[in-house]
VEXFIZA-449114 format. One line per field, with one value per residue (C-alpha): chain; x, y, z. Coordinates in Angstrom, 2 decimals, decimal comma. Layout:
N
chain c(A  ...) $
u c(X  ...) $
v c(Y  ...) $
w c(Z  ...) $
This chain:
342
chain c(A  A  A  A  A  A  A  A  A  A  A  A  A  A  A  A  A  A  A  A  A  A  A  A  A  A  A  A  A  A  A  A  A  A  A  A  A  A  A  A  A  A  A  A  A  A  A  A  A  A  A  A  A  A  A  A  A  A  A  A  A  A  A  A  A  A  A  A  A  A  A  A  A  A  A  A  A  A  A  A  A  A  A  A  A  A  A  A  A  A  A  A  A  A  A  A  A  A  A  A  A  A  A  A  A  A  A  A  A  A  A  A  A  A  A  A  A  A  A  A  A  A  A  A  A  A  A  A  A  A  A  A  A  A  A  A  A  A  A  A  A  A  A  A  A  A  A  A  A  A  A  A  A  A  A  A  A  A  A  A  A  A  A  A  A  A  A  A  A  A  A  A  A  A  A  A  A  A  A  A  A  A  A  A  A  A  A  A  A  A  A  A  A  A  A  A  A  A  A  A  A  A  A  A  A  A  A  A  A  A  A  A  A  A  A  A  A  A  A  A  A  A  A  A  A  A  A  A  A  A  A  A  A  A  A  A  A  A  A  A  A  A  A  A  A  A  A  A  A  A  A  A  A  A  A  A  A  A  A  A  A  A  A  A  A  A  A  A  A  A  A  A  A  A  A  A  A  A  A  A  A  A  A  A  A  A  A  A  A  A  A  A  A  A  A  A  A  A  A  A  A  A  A  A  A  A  A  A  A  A  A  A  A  A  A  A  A  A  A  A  A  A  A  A  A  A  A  A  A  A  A  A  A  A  A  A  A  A  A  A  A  A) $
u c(19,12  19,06  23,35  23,11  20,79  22,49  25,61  23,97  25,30  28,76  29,39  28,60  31,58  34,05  33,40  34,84  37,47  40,15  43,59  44,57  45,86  46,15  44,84  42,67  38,83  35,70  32,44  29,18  25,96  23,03  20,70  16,65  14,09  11,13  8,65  7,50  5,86  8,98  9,56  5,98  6,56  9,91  8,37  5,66  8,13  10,26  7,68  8,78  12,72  15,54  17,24  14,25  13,79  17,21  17,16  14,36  16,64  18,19  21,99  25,15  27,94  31,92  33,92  37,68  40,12  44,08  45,95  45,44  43,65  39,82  37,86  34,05  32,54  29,04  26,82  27,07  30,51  31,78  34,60  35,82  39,37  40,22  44,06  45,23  48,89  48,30  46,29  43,09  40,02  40,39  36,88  36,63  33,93  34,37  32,05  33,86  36,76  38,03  39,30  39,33  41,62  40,24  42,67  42,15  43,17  40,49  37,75  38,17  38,16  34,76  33,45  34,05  32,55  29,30  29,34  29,16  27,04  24,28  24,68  24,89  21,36  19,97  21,34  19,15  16,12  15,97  16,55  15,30  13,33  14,97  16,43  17,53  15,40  16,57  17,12  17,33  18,44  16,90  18,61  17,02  18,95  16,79  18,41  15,83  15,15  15,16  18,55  18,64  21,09  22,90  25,71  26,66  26,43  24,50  23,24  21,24  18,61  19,37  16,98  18,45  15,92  16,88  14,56  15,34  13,38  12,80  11,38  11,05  12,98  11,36  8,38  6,91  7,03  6,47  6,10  7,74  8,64  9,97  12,25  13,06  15,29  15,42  17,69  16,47  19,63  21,01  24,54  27,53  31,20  32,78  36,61  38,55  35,13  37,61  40,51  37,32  36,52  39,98  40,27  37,01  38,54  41,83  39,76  37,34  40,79  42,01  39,13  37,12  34,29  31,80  31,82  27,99  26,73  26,02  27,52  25,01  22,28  19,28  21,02  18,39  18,58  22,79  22,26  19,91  22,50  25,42  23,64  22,58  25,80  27,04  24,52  25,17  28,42  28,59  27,37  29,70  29,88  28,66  25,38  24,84  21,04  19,48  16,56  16,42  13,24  13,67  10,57  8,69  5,90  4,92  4,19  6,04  6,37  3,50  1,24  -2,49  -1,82  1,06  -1,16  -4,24  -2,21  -0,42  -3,92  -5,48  -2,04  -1,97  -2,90  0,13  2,43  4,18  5,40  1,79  0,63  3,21  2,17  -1,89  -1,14  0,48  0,54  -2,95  -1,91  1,78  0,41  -1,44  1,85  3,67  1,06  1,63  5,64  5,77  3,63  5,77  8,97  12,21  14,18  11,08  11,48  8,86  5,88  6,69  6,30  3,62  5,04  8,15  9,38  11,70  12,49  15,35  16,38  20,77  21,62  25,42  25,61  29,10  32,50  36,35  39,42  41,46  44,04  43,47  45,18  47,16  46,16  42,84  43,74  44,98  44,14  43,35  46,16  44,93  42,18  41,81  41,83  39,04  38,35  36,56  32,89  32,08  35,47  36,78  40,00  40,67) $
v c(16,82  20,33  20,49  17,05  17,70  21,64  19,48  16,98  17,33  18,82  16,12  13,47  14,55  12,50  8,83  11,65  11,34  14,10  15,55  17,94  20,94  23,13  26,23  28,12  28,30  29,55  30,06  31,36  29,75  30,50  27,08  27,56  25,35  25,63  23,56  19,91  18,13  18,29  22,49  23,16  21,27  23,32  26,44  25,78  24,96  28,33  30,30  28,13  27,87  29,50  26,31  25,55  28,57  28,85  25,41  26,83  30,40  30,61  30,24  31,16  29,33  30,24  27,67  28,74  26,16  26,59  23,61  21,21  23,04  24,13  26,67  26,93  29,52  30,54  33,49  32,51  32,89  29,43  28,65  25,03  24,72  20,96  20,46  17,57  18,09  18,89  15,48  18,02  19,74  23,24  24,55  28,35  30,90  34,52  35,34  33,83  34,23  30,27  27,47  23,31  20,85  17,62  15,18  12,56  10,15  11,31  11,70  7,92  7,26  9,09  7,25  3,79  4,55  5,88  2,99  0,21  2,37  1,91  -1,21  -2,27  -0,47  -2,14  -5,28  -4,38  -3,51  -7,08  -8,69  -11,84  -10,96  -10,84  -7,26  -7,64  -5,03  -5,72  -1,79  -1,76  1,80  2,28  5,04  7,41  9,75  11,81  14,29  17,62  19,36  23,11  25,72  28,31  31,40  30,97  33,87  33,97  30,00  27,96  25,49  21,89  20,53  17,09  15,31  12,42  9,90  7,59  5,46  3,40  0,16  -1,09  -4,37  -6,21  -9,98  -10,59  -12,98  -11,80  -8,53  -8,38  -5,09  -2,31  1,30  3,72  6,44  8,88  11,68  13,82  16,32  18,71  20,53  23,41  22,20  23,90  23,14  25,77  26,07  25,52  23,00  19,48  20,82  20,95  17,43  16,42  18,21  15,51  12,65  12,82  13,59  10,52  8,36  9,63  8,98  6,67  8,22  10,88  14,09  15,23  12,06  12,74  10,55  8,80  9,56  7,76  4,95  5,34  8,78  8,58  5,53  7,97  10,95  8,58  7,10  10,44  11,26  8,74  9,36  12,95  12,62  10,70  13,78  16,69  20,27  22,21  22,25  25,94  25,60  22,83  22,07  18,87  16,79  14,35  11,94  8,97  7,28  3,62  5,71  8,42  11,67  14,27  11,13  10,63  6,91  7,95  10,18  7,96  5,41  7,50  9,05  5,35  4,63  8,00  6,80  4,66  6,40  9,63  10,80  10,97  12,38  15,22  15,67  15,89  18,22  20,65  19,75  21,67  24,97  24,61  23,64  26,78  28,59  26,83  27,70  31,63  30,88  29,11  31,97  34,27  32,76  34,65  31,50  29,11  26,25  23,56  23,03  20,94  16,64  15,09  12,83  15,49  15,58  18,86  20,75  22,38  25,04  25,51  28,64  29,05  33,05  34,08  32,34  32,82  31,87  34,37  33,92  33,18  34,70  31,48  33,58  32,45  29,14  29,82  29,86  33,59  35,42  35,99  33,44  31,06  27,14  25,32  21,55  19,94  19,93  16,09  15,19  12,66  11,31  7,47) $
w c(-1,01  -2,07  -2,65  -4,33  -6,84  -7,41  -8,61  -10,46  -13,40  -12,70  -10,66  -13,29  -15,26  -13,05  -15,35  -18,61  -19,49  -20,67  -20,35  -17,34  -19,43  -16,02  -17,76  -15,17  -14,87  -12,77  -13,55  -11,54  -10,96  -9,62  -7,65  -6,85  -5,63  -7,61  -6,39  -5,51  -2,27  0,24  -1,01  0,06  3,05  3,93  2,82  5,52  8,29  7,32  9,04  12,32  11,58  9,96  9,13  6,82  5,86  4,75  2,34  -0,22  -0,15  -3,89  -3,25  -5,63  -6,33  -7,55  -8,66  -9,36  -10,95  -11,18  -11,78  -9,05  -6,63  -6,81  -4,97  -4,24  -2,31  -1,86  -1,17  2,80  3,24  3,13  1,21  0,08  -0,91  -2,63  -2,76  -4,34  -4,03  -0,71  0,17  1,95  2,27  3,23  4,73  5,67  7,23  5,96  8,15  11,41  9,86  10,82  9,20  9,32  7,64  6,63  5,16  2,01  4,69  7,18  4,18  3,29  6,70  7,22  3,96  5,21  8,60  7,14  4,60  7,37  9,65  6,32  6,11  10,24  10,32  7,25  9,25  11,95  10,24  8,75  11,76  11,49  7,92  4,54  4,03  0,16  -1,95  -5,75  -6,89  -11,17  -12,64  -15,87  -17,81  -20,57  -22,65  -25,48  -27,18  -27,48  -30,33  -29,30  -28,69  -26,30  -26,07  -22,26  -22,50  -26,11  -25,99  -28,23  -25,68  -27,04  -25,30  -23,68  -21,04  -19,05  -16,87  -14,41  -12,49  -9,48  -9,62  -6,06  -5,25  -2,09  -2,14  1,33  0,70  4,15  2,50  -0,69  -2,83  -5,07  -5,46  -8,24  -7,00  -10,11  -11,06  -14,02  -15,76  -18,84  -19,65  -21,76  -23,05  -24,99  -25,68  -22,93  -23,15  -19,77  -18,91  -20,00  -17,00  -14,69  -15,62  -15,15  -11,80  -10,75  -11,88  -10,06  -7,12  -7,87  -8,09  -5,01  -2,16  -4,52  -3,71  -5,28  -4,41  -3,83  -2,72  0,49  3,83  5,65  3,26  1,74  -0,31  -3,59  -3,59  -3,96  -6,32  -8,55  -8,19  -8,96  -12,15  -13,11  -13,36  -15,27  -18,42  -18,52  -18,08  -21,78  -23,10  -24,30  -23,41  -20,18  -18,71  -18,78  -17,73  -16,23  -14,89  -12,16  -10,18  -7,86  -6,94  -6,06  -7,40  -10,11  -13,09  -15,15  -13,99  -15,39  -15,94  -15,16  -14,36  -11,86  -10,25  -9,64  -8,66  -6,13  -4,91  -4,11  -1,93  -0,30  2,99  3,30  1,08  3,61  0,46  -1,01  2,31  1,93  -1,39  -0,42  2,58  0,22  -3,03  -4,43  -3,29  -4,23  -7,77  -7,86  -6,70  -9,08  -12,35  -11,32  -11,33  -14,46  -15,97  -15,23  -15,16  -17,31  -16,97  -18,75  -15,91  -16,46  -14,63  -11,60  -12,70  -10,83  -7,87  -7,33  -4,38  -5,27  -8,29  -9,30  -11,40  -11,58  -14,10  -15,35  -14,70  -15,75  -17,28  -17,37  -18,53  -17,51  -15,29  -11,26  -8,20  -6,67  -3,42  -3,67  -2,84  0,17  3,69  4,98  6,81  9,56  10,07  13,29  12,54  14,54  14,54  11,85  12,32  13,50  13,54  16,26  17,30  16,80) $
């Protein structure tokens, strides 16, 4: 959930449209979580496991961009190489100093498998019962008011909405849910940002798929992402700053009525549970944050499941060593990491 929502944005740029002008690219960013019911939840477990631990650590991000081949590597070591000349996904570990190939023809094939393993277990759970849920995205785009200064960029305020409608067709079963995601970004025309949105869409053309939504994941949390994606990616310029929730719940975010109403269902509601089990002292956590806070982030929306805050932290245009985009001399290849032989 955590990578998906980092990308959010970015990865909405693949429905642009723009010429490939091949100049290069790469840009920093920094990705917290700030708060909301499943943060507390994995901040509790950290004390128990690394793993969790590790998901609410701040991470940084370099993307690098020279012609047709992109480079992403984070503060952990790993390194993901996207060649589309080449037809593959180049993974590496600094640390282990290995690497994997995956093909495009291998990625699709891992796409379609995870597609009709969703929908053989949705097959399953409606066994005998009507499994349709009717899910209807509503979209919200507001333009802000307010500016903000994100290195030597006049950014504009834009905040994007999108709630996932849920409701049971099952008459056996009949009720509805809300899952929600929103976006308040910091946007500015960035030069070398339109061959990054080119670079998506070939990819998007290629595998027909979206990069960031996740294989195998929840279905209404990739059907947020994906139309969250699609709004900002009408909008123009670079989200320098942005600030993203993800949640559950009937009413709107930050409302009394959304909170009541989630209170009185708390009993059946996990998400609710969550919430109640560590949701009063994380607010109190989240009041001294927000107080002190250089960034501004805003307080935590009532219902979140996670907040997240994804800072812009350095840009380039100058040009990129093609070395970069290659494998490490040097390095060992290993298998691909759930990777089997048909």
């Amino acid at each position: 959930m955590k990578r998906a929502l980092a990308s959010a944005t970015l990865l909405a740029l693949l429905f642009s449209t723009s010429t490939a002008c091949f100049a290069d690219f790469q840009y920093t960013e920094n990705s917290k979580v700030t708060g909301g019911a499943m943060a507390g939840m994995t901040k509790f477990l950290g004390a128990f496991s690394k793993d969790a631990k590790q998901a609410t650590q701040p991470t940084t991000s370099t993307v690098s961009l020279k012609g047709n081949r992109m480079r992403r590597e984070d503060n952990l070591g790993k390194v993901e190489i996207i060649d589309l000349d080449g037809r593959r996904f180049i993974h590496i570990d600094l640390k282990s100093k290995t690497y994997s190939i995956t093909t495009f023809e291998e990625m699709r094939a891992q796409i379609e498998e995870a597609r009709q393993k969703a929908a053989e277990q949705q097959a399953k759970r409606g066994k005998g019962q009507n499994p349709q849920v009717k899910i209807t995205p509503k979209i919200q785009v507001t333009p802000g008011t307010g500016t903000k200064q994100v290195l030597n960029y006049t950014a504009k305020e834009m905040k994007t909405r999108v709630d996932m409608e849920m409701e049971s067709q099952d008459p056996k079963q009949q009720g509805s849910a809300t899952m929600w995601m929103t976006a308040e970004s910091w946007i500015a025309p960035v030069k070398g940002h339109d061959e990054l949105k080119a670079f998506y869409l070939r990819l998007a053309k290629e595998l027909d798929w979206l990069p960031g939504a996740v294989l195998g994941a929840n279905p209404q949390m990739n059907m947020a992402s994906v139309e969250l994606r699609k709004s900002t990616a009408r909008l123009n310029g670079m989200p320098l700053l942005q600030y993203t929730s993800v949640g559950m719940g009937a009413g709107q975010p930050g409302s009394n009525a959304g909170q009541s109403q989630q209170q009185s269902h708390s009993s059946s509601n996990p998400v609710s549970a969550i919430g109640g089990i560590f949701g009063r002292k994380k607010k109190d956590d989240s009041a001294q944050q927000d107080s002190g806070s250089a960034s501004g982030a805003p307080a935590s929306p009532t219902g979140s499941l996670m907040d997240m805050t994804t800072e812009v932290t350095s840009i380039s245009t100058n040009r990129l060593d093609a070395a970069l985009f290659e494998i490490p001399a040097g390095f060992k290849q290993v298998e691909t990491k759930g990777k089997t032989n048909h």
